[in-house]
ZANURO-509122 format. One record per residue (C-alpha): residue number from 1; residue in one letter; x, y, z. Coordinates in Angstrom, 1 decimal, padded with zeros to 4 digits, always signed. Layout:
<pts>
+-----+---+--------+--------+--------+
|   k | r |     c1 |     c2 |     c3 |
+-----+---+--------+--------+--------+
| NUM | a |      X |      Y |      Z |
...
+-----+---+--------+--------+--------+
</pts>
This chain:
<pts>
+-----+---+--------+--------+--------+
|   k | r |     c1 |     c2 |     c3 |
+-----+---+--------+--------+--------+
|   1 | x | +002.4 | +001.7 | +025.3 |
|   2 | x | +003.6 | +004.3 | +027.2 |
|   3 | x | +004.1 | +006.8 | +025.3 |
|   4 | x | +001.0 | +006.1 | +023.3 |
|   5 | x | -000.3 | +009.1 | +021.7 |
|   6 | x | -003.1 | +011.4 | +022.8 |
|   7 | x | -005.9 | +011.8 | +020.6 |
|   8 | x | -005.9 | +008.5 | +018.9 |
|   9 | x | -007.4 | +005.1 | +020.1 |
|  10 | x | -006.1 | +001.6 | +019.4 |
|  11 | x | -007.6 | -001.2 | +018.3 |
|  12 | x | -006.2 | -004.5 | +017.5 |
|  13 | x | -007.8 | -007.9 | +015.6 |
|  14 | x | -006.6 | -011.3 | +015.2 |
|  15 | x | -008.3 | -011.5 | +011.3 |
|  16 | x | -010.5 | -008.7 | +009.8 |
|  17 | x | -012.1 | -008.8 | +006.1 |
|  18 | x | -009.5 | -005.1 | +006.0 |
|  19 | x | -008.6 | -002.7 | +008.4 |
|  20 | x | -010.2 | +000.1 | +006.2 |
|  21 | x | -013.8 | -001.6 | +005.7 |
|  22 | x | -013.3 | -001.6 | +009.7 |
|  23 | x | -012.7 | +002.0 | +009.5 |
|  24 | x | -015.7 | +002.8 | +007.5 |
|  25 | x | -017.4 | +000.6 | +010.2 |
|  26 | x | -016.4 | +002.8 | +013.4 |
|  27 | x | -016.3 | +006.3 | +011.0 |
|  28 | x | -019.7 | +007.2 | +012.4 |
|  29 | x | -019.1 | +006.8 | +016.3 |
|  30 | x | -015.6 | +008.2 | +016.0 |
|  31 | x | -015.1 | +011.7 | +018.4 |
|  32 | x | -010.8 | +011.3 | +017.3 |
|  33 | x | -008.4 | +009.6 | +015.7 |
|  34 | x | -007.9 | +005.3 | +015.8 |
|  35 | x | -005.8 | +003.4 | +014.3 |
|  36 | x | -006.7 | -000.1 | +013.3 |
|  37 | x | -004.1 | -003.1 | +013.3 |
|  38 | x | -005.3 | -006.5 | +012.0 |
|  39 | x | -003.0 | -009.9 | +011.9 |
|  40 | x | -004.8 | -011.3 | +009.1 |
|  41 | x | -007.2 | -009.6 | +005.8 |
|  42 | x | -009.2 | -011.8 | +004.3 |
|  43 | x | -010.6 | -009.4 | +001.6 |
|  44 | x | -007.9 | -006.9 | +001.7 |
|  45 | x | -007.2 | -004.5 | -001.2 |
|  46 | x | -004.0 | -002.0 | -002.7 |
|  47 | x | -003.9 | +001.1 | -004.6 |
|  48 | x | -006.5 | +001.1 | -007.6 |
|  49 | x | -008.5 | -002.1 | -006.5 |
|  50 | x | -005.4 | -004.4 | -006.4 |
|  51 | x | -005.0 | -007.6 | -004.2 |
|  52 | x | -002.9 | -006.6 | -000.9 |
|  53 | x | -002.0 | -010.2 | +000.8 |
|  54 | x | -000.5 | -010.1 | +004.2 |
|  55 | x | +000.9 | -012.8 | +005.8 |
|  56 | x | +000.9 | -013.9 | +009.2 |
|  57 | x | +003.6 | -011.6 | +010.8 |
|  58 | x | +003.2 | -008.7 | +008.3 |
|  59 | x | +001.8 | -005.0 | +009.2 |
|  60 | x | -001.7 | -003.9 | +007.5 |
|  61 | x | -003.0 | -001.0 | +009.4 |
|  62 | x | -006.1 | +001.8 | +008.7 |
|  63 | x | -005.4 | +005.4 | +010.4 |
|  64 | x | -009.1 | +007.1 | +010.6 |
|  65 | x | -009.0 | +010.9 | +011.3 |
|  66 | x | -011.0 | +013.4 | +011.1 |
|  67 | x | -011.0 | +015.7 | +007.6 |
|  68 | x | -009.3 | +018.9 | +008.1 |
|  69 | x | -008.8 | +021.1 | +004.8 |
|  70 | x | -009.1 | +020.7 | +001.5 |
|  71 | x | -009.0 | +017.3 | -000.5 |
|  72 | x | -005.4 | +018.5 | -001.6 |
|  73 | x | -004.8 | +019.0 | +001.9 |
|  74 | x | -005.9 | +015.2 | +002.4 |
|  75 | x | -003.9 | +014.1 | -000.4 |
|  76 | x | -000.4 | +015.3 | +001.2 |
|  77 | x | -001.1 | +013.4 | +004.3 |
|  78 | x | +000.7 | +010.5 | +001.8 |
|  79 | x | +003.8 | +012.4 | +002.5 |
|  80 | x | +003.2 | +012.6 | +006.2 |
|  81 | x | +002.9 | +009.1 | +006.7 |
|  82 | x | +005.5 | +007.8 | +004.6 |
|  83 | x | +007.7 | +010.4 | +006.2 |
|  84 | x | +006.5 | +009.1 | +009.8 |
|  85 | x | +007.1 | +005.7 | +008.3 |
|  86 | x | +010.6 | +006.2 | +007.6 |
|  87 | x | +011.6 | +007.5 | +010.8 |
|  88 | x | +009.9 | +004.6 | +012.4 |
|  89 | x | +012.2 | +001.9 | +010.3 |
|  90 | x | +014.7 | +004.0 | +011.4 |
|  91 | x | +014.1 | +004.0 | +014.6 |
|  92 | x | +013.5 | +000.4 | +014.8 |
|  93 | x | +016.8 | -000.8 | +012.7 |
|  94 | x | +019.0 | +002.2 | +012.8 |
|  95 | x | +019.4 | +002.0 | +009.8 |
|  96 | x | +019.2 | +005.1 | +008.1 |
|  97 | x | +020.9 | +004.6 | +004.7 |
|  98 | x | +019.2 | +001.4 | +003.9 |
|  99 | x | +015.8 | +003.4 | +003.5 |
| 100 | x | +014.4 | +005.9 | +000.8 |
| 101 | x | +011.0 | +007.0 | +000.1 |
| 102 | x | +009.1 | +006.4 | -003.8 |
| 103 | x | +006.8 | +009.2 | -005.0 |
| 104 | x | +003.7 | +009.1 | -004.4 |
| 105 | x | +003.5 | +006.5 | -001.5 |
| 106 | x | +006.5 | +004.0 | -000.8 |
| 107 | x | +008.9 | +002.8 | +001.0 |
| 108 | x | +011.9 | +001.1 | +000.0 |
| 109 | x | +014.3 | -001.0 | +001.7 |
| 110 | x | +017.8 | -001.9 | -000.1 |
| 111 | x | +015.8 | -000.5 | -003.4 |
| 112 | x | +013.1 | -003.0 | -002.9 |
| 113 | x | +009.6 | -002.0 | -001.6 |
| 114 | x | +009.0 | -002.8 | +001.9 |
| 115 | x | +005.5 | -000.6 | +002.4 |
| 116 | x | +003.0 | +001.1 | +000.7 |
| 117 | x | +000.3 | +003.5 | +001.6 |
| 118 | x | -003.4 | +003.6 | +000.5 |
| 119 | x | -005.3 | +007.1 | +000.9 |
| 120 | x | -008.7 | +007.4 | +000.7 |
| 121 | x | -011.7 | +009.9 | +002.1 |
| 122 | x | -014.9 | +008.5 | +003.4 |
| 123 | x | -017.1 | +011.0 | +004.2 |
| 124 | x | -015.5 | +014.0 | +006.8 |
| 125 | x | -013.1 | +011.6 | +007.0 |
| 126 | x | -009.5 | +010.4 | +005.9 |
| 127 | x | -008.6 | +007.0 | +006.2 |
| 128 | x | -004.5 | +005.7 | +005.4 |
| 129 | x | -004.5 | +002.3 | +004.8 |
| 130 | x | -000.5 | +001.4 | +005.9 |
| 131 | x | +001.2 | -002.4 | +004.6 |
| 132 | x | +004.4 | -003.0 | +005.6 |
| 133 | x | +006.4 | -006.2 | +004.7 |
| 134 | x | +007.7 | -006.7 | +008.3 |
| 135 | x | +008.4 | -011.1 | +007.8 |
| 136 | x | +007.3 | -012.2 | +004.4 |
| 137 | x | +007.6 | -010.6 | +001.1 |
| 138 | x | +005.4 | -011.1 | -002.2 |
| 139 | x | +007.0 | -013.3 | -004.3 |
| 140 | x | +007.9 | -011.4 | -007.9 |
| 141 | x | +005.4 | -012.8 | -009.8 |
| 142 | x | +003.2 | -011.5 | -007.4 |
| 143 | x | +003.4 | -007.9 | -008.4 |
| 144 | x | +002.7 | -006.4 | -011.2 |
| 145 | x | +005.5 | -006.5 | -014.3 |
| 146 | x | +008.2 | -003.7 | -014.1 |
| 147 | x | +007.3 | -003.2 | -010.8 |
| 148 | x | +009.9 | -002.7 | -007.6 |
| 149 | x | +011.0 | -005.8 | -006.4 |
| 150 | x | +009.3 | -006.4 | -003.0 |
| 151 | x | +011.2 | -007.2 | -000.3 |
| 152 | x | +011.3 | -007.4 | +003.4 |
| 153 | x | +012.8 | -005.8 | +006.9 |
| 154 | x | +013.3 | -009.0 | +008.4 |
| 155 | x | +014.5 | -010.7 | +005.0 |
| 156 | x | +016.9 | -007.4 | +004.3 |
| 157 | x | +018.0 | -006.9 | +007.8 |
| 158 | x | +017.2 | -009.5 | +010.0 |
| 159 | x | +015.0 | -007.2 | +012.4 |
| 160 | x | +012.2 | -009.3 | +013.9 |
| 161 | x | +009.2 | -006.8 | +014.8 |
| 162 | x | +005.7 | -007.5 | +015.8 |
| 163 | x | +003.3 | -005.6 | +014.1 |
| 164 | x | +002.3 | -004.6 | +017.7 |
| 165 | x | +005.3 | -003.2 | +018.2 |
| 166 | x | +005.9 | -001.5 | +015.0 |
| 167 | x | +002.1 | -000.1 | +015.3 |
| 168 | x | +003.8 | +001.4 | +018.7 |
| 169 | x | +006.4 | +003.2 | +017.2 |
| 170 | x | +004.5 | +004.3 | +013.8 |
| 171 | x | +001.6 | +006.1 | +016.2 |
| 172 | x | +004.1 | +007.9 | +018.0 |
| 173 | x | +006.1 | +009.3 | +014.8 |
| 174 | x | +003.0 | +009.8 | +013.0 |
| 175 | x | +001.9 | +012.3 | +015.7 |
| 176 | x | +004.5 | +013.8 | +015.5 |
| 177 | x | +005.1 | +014.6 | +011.8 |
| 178 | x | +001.1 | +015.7 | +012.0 |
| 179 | x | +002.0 | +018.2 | +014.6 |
| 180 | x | +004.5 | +019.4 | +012.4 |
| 181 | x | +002.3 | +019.4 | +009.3 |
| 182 | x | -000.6 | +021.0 | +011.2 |
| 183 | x | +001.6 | +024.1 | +012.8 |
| 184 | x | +004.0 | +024.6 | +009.7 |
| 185 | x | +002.0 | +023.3 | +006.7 |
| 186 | x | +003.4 | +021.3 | +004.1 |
| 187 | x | +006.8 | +023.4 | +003.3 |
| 188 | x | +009.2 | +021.2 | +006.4 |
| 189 | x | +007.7 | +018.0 | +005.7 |
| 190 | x | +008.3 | +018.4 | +001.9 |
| 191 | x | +011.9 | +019.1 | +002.3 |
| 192 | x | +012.4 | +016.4 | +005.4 |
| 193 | x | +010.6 | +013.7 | +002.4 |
| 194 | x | +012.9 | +015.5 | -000.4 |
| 195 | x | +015.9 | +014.5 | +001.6 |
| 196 | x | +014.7 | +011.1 | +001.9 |
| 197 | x | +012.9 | +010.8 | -001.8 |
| 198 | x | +014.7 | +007.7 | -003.9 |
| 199 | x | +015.8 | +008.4 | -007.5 |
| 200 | x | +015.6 | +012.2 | -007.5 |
| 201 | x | +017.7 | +013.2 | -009.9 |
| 202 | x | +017.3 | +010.3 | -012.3 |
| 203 | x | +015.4 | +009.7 | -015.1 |
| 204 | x | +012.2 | +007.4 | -014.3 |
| 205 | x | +008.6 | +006.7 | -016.1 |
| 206 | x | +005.3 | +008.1 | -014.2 |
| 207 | x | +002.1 | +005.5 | -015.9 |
| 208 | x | -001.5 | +006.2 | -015.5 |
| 209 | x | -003.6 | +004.4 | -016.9 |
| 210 | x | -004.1 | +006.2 | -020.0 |
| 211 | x | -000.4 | +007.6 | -020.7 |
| 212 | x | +003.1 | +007.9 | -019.5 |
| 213 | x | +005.9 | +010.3 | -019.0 |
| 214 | x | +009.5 | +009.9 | -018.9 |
| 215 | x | +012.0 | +012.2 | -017.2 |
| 216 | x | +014.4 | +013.3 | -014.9 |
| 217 | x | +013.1 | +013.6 | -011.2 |
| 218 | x | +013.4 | +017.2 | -010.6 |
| 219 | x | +011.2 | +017.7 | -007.8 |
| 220 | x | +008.0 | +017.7 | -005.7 |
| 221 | x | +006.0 | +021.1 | -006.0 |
| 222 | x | +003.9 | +022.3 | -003.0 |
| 223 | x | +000.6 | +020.3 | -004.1 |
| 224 | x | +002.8 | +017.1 | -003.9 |
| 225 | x | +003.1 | +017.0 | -007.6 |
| 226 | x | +006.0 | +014.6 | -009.1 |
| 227 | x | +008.3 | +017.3 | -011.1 |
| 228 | x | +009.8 | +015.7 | -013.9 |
| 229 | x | +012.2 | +017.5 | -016.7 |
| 230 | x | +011.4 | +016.5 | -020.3 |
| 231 | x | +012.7 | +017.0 | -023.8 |
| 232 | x | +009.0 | +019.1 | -023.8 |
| 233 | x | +009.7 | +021.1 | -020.5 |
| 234 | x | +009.3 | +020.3 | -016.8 |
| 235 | x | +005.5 | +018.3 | -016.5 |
| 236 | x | +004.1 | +018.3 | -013.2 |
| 237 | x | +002.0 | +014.7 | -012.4 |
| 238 | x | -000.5 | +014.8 | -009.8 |
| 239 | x | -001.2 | +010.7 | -009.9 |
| 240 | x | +001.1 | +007.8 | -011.1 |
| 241 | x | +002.8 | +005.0 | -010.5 |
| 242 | x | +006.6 | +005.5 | -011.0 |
| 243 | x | +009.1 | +003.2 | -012.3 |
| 244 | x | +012.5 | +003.2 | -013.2 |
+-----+---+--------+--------+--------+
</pts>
């Protein structure tokens, strides 16, 4: 752990009941940053209350940091970490080309999703609940219908990698896409995760839960905003979940 970031403190579990009720835990005697790595959840949760299983061998880490900005400022942090999660599958596989990244919070592998991000704010703080498919996939009827196929890095590309070890290499490239967010604001990191963004330029279907838009992915504005081109105009979405 050598080149272990400054600023941030590490703390690893066998089993928790989730890595972010353990960061709600250690919120109030927290003077930095910590990331939170735990081998097993027994009560762990997804994106809008869902069931997040991992499996022995699997990633499921909470980042805690302090709250710096405004809430819309908070909310693009999804692209810093998916950003900083990119480069470390990259640098782990070199495998550049097999990766792409799915508005708002995704990562896909092959065109399957291999991780998924969870923000939420807990007080003065921001917590960014990582799970990363490192040894054993969901099966299909596991997700939700229509979803992406999960899928993952050691099934696609026969990478074996410890959750220790990839919680090594995601601290460092965090940091380092924070530094760049923090000194330059949103504008590089929004064209770095443009560069990377899967399906731009085809038509897909943002769901909430009370409607849905279909379009061509234009863009993503400077809130973070999915761009999408409609027989109606361009919309701008703020919150979805995408499909194609």
């Amino acid at each position: 752990m050598s080149n272990w970031p400054d600023g941030y403190t590490r703390h690893v579990f066998r089993s928790l009941d989730s890595t972010l009720s353990e960061a709600a835990r250690i919120a109030p005697s927290l003077t930095g940053s910590a990331w939170i790595l735990a081998r097993e959840q027994t009560a762990a949760r997804g994106r809008r209350g869902r069931a997040w299983s991992t499996p022995d061998g699997n990633f499921a880490s909470t980042l805690i940091m302090k709250r710096n900005g405004s809430l819309g400022d908070a909310a693009l942090r999804s692209f810093v970490a998916s950003l900083a999660l990119w480069e470390t599958f990259v640098a782990l596989t070199g495998r550049a080309d097999a990766f792409a990244l799915k508005w708002p919070n995704d990562v896909l592998l092959n065109g399957g999703k291999v991780a998924g991000i969870l923000l939420e704010t807990l007080g003065q703080h921001l917590v960014i609940g990582i799970g990363v498919n490192l040894a054993h996939a969901p099966r299909p009827d596991q997700v939700e219908p229509g979803a992406v196929k999960p899928v993952s890095l050691a099934g696609e590309t026969g990478a074996r990698i410890s959750p220790e070890d990839f919680l090594d290499e995601l601290a460092v490239q965090y940091d380092r896409v924070e530094m760049q967010f923090r000194t330059y604001g949103f504008a590089p990191v929004r064209t770095a995760w443009l560069a990377r963004a899967a399906r731009i330029g085809e038509t897909v279907t943002a769901r909430t839960t009370r409607d849905e838009t279909t379009g061509v992915f234009e863009d993503v504005d400077r809130s973070g905003n999915l761009v999408l081109a409609t027989p109606n105009g361009r919309v701008s979405i703020a919150a979805a979940d995408v499909y194609f």
